[in-house]
C-alpha positions as CSV (number, residue, x, y, z in Angstrom):
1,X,-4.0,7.6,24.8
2,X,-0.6,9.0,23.4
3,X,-0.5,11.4,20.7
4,X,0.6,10.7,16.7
5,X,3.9,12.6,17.8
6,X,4.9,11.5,21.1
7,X,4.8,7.2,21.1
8,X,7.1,4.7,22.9
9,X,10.5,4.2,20.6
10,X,9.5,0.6,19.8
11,X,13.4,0.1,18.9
12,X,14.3,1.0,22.5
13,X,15.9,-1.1,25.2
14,X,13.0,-3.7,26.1
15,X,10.9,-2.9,23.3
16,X,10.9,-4.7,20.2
17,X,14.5,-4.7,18.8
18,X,15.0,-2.8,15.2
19,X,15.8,-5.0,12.2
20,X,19.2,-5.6,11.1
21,X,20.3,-4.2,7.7
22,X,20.3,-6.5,4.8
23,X,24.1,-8.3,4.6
24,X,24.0,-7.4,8.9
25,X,26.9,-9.7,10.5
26,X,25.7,-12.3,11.8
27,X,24.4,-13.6,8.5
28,X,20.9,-12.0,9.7
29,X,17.9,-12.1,7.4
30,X,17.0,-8.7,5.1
31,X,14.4,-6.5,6.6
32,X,10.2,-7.3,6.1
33,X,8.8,-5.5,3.2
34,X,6.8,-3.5,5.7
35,X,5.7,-4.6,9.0
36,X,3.1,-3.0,11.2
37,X,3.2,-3.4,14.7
38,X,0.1,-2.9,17.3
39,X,-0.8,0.3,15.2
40,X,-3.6,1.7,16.6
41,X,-5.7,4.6,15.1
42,X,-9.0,6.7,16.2
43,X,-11.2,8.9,14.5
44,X,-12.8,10.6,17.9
45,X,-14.4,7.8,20.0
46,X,-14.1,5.5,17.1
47,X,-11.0,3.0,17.6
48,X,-10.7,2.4,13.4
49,X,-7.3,0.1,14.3
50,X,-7.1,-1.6,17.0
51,X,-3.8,-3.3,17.3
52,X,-3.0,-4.1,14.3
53,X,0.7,-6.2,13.8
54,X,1.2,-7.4,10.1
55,X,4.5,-8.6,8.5
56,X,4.7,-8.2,4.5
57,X,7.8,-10.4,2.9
58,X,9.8,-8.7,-0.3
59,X,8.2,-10.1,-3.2
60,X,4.8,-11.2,-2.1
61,X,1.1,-9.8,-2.8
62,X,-0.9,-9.7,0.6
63,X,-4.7,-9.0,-0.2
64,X,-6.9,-7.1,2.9
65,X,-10.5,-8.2,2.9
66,X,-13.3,-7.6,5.3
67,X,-16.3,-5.8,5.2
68,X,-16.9,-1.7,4.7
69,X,-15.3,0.1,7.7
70,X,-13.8,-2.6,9.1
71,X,-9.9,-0.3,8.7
72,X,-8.7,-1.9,5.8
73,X,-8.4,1.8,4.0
74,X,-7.1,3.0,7.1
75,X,-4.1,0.6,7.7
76,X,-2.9,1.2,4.0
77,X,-3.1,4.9,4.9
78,X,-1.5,4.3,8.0
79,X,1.8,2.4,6.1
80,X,1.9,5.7,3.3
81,X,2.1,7.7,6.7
82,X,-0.9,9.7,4.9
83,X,-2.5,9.2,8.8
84,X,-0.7,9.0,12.1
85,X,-1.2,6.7,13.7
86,X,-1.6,7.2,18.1
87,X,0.0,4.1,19.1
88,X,2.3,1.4,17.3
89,X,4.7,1.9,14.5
90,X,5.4,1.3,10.9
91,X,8.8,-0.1,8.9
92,X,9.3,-0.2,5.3
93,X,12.3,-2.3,4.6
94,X,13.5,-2.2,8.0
95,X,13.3,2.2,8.2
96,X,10.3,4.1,10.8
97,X,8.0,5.3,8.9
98,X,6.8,9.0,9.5
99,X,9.1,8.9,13.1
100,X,12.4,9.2,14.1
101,X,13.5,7.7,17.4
102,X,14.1,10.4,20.2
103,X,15.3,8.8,23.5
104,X,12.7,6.3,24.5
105,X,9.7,8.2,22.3
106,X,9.1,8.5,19.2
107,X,9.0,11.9,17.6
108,X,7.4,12.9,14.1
109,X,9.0,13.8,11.0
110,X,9.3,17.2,9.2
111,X,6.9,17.2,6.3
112,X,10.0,16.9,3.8
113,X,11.1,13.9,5.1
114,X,8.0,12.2,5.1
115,X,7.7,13.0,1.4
116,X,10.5,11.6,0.7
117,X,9.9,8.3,2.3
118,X,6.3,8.3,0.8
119,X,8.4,8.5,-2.7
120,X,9.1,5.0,-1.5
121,X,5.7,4.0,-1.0
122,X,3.7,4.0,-3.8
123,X,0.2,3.9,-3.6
124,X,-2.9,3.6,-6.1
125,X,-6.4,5.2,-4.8
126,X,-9.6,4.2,-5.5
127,X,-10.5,7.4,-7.9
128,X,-7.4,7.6,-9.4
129,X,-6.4,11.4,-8.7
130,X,-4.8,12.4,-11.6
131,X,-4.5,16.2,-12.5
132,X,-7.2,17.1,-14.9
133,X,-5.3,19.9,-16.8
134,X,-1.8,17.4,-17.7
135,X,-1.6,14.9,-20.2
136,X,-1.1,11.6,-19.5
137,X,2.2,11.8,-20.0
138,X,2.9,14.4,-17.3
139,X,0.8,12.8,-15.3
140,X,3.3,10.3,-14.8
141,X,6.0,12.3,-15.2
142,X,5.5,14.7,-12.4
143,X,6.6,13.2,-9.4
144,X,9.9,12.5,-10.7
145,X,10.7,15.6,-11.4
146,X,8.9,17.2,-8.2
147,X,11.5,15.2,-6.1
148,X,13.8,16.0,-8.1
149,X,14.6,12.1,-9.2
150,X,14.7,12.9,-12.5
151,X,15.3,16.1,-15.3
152,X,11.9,16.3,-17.4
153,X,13.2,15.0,-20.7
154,X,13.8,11.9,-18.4
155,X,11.2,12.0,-16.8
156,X,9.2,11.8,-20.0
157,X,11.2,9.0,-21.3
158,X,10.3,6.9,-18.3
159,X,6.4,7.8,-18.2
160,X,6.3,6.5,-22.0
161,X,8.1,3.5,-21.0
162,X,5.1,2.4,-18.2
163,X,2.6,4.0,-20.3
164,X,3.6,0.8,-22.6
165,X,3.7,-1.2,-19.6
166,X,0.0,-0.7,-18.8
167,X,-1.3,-0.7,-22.4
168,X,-1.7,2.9,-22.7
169,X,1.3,3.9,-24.8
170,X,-1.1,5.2,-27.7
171,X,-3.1,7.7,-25.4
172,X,0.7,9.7,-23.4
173,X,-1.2,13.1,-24.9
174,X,-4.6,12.4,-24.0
175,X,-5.8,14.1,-20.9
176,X,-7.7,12.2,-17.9
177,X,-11.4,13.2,-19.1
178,X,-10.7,11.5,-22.2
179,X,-9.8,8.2,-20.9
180,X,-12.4,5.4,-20.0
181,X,-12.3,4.7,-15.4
182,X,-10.6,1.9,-16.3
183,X,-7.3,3.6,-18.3
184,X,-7.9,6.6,-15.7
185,X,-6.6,3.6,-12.8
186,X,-3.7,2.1,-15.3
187,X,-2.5,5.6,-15.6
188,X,-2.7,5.9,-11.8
189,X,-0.8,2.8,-11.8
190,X,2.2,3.8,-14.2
191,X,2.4,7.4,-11.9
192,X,2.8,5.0,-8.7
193,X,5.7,2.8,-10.3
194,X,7.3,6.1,-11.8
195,X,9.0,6.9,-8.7
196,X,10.5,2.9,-8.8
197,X,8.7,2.3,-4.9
198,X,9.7,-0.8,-3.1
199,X,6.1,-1.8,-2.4
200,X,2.7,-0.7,-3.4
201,X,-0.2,0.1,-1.9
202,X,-3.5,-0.5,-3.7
203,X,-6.8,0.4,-1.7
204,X,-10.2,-1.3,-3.4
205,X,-8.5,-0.4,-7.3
206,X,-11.3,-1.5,-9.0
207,X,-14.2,-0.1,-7.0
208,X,-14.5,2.8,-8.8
209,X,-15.0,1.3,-12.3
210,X,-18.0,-0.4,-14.4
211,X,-17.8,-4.1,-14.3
212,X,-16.4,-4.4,-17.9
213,X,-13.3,-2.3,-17.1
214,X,-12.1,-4.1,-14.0
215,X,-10.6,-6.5,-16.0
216,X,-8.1,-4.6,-17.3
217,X,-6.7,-3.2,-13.8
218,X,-6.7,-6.0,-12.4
219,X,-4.0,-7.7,-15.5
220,X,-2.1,-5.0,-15.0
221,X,-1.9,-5.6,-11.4
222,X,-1.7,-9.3,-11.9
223,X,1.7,-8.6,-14.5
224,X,2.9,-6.6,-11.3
225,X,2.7,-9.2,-8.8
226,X,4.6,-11.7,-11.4
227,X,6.9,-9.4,-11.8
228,X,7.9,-9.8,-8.1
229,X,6.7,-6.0,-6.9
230,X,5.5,-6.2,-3.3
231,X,2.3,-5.1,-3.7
232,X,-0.5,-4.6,-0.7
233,X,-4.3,-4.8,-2.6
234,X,-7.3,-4.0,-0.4
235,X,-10.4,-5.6,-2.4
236,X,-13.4,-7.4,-2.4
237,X,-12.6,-9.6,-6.1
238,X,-12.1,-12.5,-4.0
239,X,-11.6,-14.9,-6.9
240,X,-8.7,-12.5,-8.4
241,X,-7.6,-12.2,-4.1
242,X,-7.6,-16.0,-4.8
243,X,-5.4,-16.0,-8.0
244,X,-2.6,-13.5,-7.5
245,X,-2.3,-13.4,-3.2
246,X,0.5,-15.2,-1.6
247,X,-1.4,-13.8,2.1
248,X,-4.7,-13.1,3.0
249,X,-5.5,-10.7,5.7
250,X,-9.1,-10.4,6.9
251,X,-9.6,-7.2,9.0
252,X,-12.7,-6.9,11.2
253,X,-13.7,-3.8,13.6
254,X,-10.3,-3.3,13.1
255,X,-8.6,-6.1,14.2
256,X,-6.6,-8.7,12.1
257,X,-9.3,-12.1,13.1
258,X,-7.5,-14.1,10.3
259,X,-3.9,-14.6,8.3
260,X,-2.8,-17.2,6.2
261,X,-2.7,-18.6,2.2
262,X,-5.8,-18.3,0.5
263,X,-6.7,-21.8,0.1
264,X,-6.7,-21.7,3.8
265,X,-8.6,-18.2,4.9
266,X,-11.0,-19.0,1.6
267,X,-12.0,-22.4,1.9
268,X,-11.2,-23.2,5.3
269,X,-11.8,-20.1,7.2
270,X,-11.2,-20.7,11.2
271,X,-12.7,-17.8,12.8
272,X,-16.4,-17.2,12.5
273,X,-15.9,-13.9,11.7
274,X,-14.4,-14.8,8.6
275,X,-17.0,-17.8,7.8
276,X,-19.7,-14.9,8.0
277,X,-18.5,-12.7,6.0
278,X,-17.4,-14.9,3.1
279,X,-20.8,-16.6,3.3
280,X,-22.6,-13.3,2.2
281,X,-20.2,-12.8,-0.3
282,X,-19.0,-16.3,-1.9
């Protein structure tokens, strides 16, 4: 097994060849929203990925369904660079994530550059993970300013802008313990577009919340995806997976078994894996 910081340069001569840049000559295509390729990931003697490849297009929603610790947390954790993975690689918009090509190996990334690509990356967890002593309001404003994106007095302007976005431009000097789960998540929601990120990653948004909020995440999220935003959403709502996915993915013992539009993975599932699962859950 190689280590998280010494891999094969997939960009190396006979490896799979690196993306041309969008505008490349040639008239070559822009770069995948992300692509994954034969990631693999262990947690001790447990193989959580196993060779995972996955291409994302700009502009699409691509929901991850399978069952409970089938990897689907892992692999969005694995694109944030949040875990290394031991094998395989990541792009976002055609750039290594978490690596930078030495020779024929990959070698990891200081910790400030990693930041700074996860700046890029935005991602919405399942318990929100706001800070409990700022106000809305600076809850979204923070990264900006952390990164240095923005000065504070425009950094505030933008957080009041998406706290309208999400509904929540009447609660900017509430703090978190004051908000219902389900305005908790839209604030999480306005902090991930805050830093603009070219995709976003949601893992299981809605799992946290009482049934009578998840309705308002999951508009939110829906107004996202017509916006165009590349978004990623692990989940188990498959009738909202149904409404707003362009690409189902369904991950089991972490493996992708099954790809494709949801009218074919939903009602026409080929692998029994698949079948199985949506037969305890449909």
């Amino acid at each position: 097994m190689t280590t998280a910081t010494d891999r094969t340069d997939p960009t190396a001569p006979g490896g799979p060849q690196a993306h041309d840049s969008p505008g490349a000559p040639g008239g070559a295509a822009a770069p995948a929203a992300i692509e994954v390729h034969g990631v693999h990931k262990w947690y001790g003697d447990r193989h959580v990925l196993d060779g995972v490849s996955l291409t994302v297009r700009p502009g699409t929603v691509t929901a991850v369904l399978g069952r409970s610790g089938s990897g689907k947390s892992t692999l969005l954790r694995v694109i944030n660079h949040l875990e290394k993975p031991e094998a395989g690689y990541v792009r976002v918009g055609g750039e290594l994530i978490g690596v930078r090509r030495h020779g024929q190996r990959l070698r990891e990334l200081g910790e400030r550059a990693i930041l700074a690509q996860r700046g890029r990356i935005g991602f919405v967890f399942q318990n929100f993970n706001l800070f409990p002593h700022l106000t809305v309001l600076d809850n979204v404003a923070a990264a900006p300013v952390a990164t240095g994106r923005l000065g504070r007095p425009e950094a505030r302007a933008l957080a009041r802008e998406l706290l309208g976005r999400v509904g929540l431009g009447d609660r900017a000097a509430a703090y978190p313990r004051q908000l219902s789960g389900g305005q908790q998540q839209r604030v999480a929601i306005a902090r991930a577009l805050a830093l603009r990120p070219g995709v976003i990653l949601f893992d299981e948004p809605t799992s946290a919340l009482d049934p009578e909020l998840v309705g308002e995440v999951l508009a939110v999220i829906k107004d996202l995806a017509a916006g165009g935003t590349t978004l990623v959403i692990v989940t188990h709502e498959l009738a909202f997976a149904r409404e707003v996915a362009d690409e189902i993915v369904f991950l089991d013992d972490g493996r992708v078994v099954e790809q494709g539009p949801p009218e074919e993975v939903l009602d026409a599932p080929s692998h029994p894996r698949t079948r199985d699962y949506l037969s305890k859950v449909l």
